[in-house]
DSSP file (Angstrom, degrees, kcal/mol; ACC not computed):
  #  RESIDUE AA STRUCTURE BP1 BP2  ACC     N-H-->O    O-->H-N    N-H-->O    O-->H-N    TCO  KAPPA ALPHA  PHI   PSI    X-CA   Y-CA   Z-CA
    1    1 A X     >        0   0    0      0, 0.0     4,-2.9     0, 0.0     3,-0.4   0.000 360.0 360.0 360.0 -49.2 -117.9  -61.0  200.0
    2    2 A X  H  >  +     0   0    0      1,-0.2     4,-0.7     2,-0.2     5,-0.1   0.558 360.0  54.1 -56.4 -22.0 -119.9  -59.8  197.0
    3    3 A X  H  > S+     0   0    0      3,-0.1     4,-2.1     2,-0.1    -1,-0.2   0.773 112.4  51.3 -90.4 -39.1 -119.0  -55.6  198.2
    4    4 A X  H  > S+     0   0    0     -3,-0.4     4,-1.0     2,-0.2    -2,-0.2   0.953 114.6  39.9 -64.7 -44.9 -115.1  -57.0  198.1
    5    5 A X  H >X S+     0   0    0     -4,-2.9     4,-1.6     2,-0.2     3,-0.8   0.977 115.2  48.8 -45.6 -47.5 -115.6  -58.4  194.6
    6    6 A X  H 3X S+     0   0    0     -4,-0.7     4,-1.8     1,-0.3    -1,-0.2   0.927 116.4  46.9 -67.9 -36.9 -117.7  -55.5  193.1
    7    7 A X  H 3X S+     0   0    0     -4,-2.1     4,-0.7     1,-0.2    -1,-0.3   0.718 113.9  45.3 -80.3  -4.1 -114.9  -52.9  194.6
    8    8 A X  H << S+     0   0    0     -4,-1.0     3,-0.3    -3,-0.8     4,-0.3   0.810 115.7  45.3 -99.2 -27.5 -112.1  -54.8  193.4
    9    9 A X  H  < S+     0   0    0     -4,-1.6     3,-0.2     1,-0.2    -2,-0.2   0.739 121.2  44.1 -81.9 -19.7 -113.7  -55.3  189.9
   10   10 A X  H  < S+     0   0    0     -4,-1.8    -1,-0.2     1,-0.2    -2,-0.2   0.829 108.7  54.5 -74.8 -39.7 -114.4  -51.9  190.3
   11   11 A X  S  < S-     0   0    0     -4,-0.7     2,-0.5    -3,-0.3    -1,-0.2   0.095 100.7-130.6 -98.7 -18.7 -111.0  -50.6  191.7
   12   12 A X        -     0   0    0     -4,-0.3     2,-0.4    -3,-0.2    -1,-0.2  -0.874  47.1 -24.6 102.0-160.0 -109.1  -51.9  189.0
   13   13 A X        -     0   0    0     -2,-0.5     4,-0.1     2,-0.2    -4,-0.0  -0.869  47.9-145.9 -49.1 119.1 -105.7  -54.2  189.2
   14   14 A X  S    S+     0   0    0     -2,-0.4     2,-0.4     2,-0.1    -2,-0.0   0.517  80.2  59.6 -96.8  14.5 -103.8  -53.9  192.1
   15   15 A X  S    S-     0   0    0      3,-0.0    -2,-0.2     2,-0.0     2,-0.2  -0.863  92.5 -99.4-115.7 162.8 -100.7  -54.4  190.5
   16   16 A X        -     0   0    0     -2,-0.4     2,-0.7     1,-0.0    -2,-0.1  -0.427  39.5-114.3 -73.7 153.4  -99.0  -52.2  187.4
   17   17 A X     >  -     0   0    0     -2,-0.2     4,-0.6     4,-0.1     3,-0.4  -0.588  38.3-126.8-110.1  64.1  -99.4  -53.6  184.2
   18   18 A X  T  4 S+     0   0    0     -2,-0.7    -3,-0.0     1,-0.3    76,-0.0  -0.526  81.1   6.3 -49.4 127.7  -96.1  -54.4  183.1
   19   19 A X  T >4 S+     0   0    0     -2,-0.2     3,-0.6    76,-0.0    -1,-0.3  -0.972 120.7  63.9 -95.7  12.2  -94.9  -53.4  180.4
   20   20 A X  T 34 S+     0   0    0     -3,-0.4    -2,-0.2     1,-0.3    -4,-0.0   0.818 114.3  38.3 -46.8 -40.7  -97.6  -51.2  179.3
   21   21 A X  T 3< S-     0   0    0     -4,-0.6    -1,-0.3     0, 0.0    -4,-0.1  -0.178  98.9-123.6 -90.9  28.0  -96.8  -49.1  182.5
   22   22 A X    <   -     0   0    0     -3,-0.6     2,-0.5     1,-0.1    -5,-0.1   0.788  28.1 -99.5 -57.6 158.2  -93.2  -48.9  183.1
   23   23 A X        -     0   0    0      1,-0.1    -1,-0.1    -7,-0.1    69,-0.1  -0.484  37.6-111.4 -77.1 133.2  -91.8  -50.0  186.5
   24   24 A X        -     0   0    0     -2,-0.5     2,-0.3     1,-0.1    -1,-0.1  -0.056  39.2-160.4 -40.0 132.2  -90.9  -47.0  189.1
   25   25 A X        -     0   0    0      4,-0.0     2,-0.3    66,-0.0    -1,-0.1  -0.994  11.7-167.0-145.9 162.0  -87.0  -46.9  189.5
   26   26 A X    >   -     0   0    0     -2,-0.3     3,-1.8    64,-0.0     0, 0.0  -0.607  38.7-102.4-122.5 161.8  -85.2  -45.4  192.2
   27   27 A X  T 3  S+     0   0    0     -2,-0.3    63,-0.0     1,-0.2    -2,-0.0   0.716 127.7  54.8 -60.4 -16.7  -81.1  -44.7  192.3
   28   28 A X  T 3  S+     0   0    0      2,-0.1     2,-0.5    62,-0.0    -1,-0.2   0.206  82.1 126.9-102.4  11.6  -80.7  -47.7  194.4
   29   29 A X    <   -     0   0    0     -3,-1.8     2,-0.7     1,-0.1    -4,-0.0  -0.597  47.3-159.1 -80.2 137.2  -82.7  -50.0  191.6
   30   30 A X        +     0   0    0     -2,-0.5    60,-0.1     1,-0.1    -2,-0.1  -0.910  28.8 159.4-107.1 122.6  -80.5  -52.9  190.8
   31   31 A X        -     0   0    0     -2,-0.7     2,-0.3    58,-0.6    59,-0.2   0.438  50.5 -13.4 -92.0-108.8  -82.2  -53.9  186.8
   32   32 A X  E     -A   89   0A   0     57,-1.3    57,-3.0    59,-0.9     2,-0.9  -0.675  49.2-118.7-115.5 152.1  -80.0  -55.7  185.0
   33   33 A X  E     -A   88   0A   0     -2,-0.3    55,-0.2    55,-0.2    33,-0.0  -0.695  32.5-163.9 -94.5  99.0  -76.2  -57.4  184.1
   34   34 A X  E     -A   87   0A   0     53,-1.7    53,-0.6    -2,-0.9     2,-0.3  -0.299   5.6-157.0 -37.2 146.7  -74.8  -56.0  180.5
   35   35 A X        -     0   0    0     51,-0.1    51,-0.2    29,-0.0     2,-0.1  -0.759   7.7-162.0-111.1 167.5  -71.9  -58.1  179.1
   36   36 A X    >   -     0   0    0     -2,-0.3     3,-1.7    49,-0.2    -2,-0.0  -0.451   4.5-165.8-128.4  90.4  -69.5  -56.7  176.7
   37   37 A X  T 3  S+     0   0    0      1,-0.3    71,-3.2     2,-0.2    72,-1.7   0.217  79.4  77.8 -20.6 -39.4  -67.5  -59.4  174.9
   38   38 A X  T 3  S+     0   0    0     70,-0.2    -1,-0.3    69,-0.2    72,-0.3   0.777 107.5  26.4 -16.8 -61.2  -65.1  -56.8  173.7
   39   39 A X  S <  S+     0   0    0     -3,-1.7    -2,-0.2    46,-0.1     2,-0.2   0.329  89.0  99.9-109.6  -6.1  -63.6  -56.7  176.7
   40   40 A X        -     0   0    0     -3,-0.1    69,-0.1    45,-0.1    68,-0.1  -0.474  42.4-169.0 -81.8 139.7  -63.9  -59.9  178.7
   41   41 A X        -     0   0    0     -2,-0.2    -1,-0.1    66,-0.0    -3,-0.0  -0.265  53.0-101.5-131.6  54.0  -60.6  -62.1  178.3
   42   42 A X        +     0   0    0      1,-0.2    22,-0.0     2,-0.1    16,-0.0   0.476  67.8 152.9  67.0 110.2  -62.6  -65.5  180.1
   43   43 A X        -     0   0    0     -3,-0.0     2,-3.0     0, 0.0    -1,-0.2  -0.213  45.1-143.2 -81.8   4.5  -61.0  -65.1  183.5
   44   44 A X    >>  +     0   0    0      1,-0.1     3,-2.6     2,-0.1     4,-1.8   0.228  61.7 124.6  60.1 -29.6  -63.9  -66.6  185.0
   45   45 A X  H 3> S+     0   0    0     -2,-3.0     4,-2.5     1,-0.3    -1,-0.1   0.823  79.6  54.2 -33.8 -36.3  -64.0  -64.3  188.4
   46   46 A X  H 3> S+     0   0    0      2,-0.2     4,-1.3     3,-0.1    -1,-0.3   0.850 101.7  52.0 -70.3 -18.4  -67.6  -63.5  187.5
   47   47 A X  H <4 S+     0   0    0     -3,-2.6     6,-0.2     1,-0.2    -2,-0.2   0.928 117.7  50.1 -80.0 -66.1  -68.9  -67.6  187.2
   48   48 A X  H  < S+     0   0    0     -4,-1.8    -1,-0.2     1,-0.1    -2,-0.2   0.807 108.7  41.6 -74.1 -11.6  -67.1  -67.6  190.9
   49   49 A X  H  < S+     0   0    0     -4,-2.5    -2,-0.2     1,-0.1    -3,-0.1   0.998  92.7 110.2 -78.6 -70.0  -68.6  -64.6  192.9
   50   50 A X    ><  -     0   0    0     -4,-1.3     3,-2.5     1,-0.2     5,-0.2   0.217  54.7-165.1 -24.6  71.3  -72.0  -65.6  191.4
   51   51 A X  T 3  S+     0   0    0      1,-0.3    -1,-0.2     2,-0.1    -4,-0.0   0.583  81.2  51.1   5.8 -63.8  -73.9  -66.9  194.0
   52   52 A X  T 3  S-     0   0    0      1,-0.0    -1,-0.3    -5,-0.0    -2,-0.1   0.115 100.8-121.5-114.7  44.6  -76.2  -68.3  192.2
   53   53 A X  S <  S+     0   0    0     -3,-2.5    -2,-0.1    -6,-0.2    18,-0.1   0.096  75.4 125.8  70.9 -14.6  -74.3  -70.4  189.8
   54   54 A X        +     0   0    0     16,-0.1    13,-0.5    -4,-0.1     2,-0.4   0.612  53.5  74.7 -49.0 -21.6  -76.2  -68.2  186.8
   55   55 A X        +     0   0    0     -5,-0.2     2,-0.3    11,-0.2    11,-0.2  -0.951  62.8 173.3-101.2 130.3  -72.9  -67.0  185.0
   56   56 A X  E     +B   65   0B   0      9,-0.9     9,-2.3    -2,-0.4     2,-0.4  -0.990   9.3 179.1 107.8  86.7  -71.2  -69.6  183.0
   57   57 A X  E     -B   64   0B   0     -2,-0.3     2,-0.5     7,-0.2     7,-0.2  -0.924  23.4-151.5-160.1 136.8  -68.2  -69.7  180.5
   58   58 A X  E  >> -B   63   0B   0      5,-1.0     4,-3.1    -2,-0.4     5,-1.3  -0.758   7.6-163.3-103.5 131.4  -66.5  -71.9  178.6
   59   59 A X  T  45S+     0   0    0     -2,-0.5    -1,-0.1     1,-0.2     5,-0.0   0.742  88.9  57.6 -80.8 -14.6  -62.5  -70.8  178.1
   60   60 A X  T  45S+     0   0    0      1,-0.1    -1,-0.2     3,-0.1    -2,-0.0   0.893 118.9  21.6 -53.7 -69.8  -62.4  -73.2  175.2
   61   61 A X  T  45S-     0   0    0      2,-0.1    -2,-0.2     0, 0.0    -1,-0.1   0.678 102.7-123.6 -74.8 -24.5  -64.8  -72.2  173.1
   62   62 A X  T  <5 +     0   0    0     -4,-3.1    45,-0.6     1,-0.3     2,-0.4   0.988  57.5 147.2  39.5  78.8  -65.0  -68.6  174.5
   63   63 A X  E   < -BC  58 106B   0     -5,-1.3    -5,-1.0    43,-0.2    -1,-0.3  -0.959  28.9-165.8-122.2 141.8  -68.9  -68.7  175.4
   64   64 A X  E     -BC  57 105B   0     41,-1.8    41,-3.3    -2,-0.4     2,-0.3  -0.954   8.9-166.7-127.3 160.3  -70.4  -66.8  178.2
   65   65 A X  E     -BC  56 104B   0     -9,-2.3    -9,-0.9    -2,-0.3     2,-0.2  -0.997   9.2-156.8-140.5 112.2  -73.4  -67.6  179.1
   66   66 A X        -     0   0    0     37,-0.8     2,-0.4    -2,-0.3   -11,-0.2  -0.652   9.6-148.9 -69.8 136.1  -76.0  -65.9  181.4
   67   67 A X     >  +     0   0    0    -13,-0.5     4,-1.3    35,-0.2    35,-0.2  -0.999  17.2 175.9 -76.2 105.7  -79.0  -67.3  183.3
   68   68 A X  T  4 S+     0   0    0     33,-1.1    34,-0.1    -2,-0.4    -1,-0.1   0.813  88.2  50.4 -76.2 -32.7  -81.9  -64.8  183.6
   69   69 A X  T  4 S+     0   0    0      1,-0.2    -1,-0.2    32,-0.1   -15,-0.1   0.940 124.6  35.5 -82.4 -21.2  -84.4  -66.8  185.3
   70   70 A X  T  4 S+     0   0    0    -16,-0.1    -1,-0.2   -17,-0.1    -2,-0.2   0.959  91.2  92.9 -61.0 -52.8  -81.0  -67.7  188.0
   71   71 A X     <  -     0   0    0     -4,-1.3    -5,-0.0     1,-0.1   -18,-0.0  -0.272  56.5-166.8 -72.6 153.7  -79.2  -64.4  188.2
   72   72 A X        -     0   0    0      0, 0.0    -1,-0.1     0, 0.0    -4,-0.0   0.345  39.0-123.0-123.4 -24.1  -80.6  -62.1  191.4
   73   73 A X        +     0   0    0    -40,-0.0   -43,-0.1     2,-0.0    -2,-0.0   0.998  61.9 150.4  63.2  80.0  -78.9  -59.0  190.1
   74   74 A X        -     0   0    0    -44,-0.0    -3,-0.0     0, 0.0     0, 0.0   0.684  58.0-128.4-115.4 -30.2  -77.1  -58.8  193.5
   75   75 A X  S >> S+     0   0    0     12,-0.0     3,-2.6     3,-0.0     4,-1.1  -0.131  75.1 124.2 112.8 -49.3  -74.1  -57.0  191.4
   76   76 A X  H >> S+     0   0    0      1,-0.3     4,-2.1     2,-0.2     3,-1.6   0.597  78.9  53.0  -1.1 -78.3  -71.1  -59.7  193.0
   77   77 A X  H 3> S+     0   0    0      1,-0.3     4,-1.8     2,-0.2    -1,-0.3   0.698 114.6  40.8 -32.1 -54.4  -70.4  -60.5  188.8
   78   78 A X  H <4 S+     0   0    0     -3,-2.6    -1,-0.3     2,-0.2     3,-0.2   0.860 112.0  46.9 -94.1 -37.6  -70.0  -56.9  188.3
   79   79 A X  H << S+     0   0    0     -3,-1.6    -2,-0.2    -4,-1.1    -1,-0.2   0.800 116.6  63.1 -82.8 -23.2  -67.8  -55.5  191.6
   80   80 A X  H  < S+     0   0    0     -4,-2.1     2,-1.2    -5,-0.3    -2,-0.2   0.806  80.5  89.2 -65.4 -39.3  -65.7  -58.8  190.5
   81   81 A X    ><  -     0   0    0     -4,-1.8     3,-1.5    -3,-0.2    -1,-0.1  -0.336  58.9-155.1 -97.4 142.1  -64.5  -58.2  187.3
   82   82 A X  T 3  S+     0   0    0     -2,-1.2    -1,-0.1     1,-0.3    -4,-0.0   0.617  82.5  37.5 -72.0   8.7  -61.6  -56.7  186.6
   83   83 A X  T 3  S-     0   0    0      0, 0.0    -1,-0.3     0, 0.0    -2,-0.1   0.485 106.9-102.2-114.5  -4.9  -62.1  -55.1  183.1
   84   84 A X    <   +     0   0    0     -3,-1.5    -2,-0.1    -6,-0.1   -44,-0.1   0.862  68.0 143.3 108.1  -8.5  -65.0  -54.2  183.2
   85   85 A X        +     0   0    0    -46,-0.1     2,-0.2   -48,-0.0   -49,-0.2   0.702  55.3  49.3 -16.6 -75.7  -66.9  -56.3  181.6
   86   86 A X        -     0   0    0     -9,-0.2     2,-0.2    -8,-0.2   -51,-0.1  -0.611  64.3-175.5-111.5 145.1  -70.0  -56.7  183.1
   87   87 A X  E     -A   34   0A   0    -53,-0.6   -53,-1.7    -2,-0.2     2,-0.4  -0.979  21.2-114.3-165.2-173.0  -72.2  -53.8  184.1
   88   88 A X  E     -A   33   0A   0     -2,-0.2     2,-0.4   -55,-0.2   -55,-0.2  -0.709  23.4-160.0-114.2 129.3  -75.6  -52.8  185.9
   89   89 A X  E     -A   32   0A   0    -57,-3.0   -57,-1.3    -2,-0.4   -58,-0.6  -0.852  15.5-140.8-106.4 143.8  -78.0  -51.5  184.3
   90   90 A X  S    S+     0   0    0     -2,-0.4     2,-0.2   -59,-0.2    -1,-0.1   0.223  72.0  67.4-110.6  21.7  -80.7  -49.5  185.8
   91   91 A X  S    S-     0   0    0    -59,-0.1   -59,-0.9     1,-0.1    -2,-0.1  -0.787  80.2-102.7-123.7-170.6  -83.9  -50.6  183.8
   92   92 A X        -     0   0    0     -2,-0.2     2,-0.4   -61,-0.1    -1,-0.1  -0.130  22.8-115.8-117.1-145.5  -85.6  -53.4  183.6
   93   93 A X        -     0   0    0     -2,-0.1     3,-0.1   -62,-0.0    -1,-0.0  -0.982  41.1-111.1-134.2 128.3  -85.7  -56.5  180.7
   94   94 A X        -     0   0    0     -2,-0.4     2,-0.0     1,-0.1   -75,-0.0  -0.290  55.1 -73.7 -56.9 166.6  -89.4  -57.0  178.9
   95   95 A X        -     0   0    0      1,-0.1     2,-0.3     2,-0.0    -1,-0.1  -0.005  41.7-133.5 -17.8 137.5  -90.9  -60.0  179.8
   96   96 A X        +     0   0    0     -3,-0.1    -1,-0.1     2,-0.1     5,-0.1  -0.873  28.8 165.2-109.2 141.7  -90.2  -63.4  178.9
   97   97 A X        +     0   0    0     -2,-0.3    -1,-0.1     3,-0.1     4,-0.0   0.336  54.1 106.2-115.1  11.2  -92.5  -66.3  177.8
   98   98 A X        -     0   0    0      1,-0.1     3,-0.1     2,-0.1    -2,-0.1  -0.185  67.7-135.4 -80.7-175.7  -89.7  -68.6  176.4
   99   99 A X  S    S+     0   0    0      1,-0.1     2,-0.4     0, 0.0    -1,-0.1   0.873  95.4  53.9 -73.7 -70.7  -88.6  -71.6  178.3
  100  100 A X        +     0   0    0      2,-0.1    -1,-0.1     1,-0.0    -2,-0.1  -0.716  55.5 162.9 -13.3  63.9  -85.5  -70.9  177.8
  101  101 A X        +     0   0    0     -2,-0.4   -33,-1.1    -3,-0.1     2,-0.6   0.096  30.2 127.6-120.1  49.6  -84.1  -67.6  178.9
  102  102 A X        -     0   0    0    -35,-0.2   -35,-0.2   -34,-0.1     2,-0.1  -0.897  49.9-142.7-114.4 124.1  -79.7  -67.9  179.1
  103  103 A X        -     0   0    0     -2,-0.6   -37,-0.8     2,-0.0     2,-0.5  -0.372  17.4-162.3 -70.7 137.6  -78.2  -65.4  177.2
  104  104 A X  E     +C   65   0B   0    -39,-0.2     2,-0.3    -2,-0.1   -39,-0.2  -0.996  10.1 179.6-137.0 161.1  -74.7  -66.8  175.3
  105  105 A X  E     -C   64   0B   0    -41,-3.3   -41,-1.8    -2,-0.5     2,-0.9  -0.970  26.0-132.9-134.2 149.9  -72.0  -64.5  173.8
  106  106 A X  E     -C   63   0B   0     -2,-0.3   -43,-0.2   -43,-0.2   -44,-0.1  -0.850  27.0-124.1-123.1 126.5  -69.0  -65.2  172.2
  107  107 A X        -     0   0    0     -2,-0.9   -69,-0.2   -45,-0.6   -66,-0.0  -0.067  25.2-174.6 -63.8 148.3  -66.0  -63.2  173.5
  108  108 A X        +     0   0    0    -71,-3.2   -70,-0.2   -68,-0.1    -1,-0.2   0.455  36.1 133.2-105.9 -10.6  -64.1  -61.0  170.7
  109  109 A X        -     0   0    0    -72,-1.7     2,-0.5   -69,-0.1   -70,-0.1  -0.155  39.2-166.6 -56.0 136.4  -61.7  -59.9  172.5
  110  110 A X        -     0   0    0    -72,-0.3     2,-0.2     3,-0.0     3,-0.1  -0.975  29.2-115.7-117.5 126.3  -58.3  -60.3  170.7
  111  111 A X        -     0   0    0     -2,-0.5     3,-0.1     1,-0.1   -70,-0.0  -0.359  38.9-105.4 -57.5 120.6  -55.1  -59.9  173.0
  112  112 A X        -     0   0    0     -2,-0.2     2,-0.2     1,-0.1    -1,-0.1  -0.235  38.7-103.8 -46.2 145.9  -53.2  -57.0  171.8
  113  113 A X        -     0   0    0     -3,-0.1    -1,-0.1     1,-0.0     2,-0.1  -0.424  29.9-123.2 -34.5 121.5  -49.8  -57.9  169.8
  114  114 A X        -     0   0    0     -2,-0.2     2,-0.5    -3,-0.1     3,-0.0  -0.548  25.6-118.6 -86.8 173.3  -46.6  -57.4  171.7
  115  115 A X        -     0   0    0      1,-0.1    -1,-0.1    -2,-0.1     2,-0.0  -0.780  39.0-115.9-122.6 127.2  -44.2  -54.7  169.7
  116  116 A X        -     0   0    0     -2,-0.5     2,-0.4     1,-0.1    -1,-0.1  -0.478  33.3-109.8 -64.6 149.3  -41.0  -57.2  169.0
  117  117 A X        -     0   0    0      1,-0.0     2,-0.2    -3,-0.0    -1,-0.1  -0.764  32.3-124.8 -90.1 136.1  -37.8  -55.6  171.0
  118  118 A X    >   -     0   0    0     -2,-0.4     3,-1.2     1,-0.1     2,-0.1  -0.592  32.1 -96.0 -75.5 153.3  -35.5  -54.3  168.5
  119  119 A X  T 3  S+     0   0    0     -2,-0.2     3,-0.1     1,-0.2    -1,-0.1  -0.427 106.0  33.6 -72.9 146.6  -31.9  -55.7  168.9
  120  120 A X  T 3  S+     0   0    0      1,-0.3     2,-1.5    -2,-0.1    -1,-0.2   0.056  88.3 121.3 112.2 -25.7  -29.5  -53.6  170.8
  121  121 A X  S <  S-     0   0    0     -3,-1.2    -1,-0.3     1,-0.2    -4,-0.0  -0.572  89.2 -10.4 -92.6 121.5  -32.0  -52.2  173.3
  122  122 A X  S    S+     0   0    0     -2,-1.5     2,-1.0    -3,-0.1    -1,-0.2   0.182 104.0 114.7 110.7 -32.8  -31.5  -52.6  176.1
  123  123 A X  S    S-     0   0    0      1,-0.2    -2,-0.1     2,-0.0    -1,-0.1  -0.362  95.1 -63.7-104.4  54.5  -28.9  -55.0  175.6
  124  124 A X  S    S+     0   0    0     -2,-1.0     2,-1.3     1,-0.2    -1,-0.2   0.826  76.1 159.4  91.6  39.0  -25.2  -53.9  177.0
  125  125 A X        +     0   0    0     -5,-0.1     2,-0.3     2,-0.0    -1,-0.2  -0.737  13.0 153.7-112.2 120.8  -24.8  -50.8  174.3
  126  126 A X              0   0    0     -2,-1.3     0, 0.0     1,-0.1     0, 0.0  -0.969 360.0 360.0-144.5 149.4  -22.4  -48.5  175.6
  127  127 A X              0   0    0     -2,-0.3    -1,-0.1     0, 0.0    -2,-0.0   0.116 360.0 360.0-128.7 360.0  -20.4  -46.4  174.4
């Protein structure tokens, strides 16, 4: 036992020293889910494909809300929405020590103005 100690003390860590090192990433690495607030208008699709309950928004208030320690990065959230919203990003997020780690955002998005129809278009002129 004492030749296993002395070579592992010897040897190093057998792990990478994140973040000090950065982690190896591959074309298939799934890191992390971006929001952009811009562009979400609260449809909710991502809160239901989420597996694991981690996504979160209230249509009231217009919060969304991320779980880090919840979310799996499986991607669902992201092939779900239809704007565009959410997307994956391929590094990874320092270390946490908080308790606490759900992201909230508060959507901006403003719904474009519709152009009033002028009268007459459209509406029986002929001539």
């Amino acid at each position: 036992m004492t030749k296993t100690v002395l070579r592992n003390l010897a040897g190093g860590p057998a792990t990478r020293r994140y973040p000090a090192v950065p982690a190896r990433t591959c074309p298939l690495t799934r890191g992390h889910i971006v929001f952009d607030p811009a562009t979400c208008r609260s449809c909710g699709l991502c809160s239901r494909r989420c597996p694991c309950e981690a996504i979160r928004i209230d249509k009231e208030t217009k919060v969304w809300e991320i779980d880090r320690m919840r979310c799996i990065a499986c991607g669902d959230c992201v092939e779900g929405c239809p704007f565009g919203s959410l997307t994956m990003e391929q590094d990874y997020l320092p270390p946490v020590v908080e308790q606490c780690v759900a992201e909230r955002h508060i959507i901006t998005y403003v719904k474009p103005e519709k152009k009033p129809k002028e009268e007459g278009e459209g509406a029986g002129e002929s001539a």
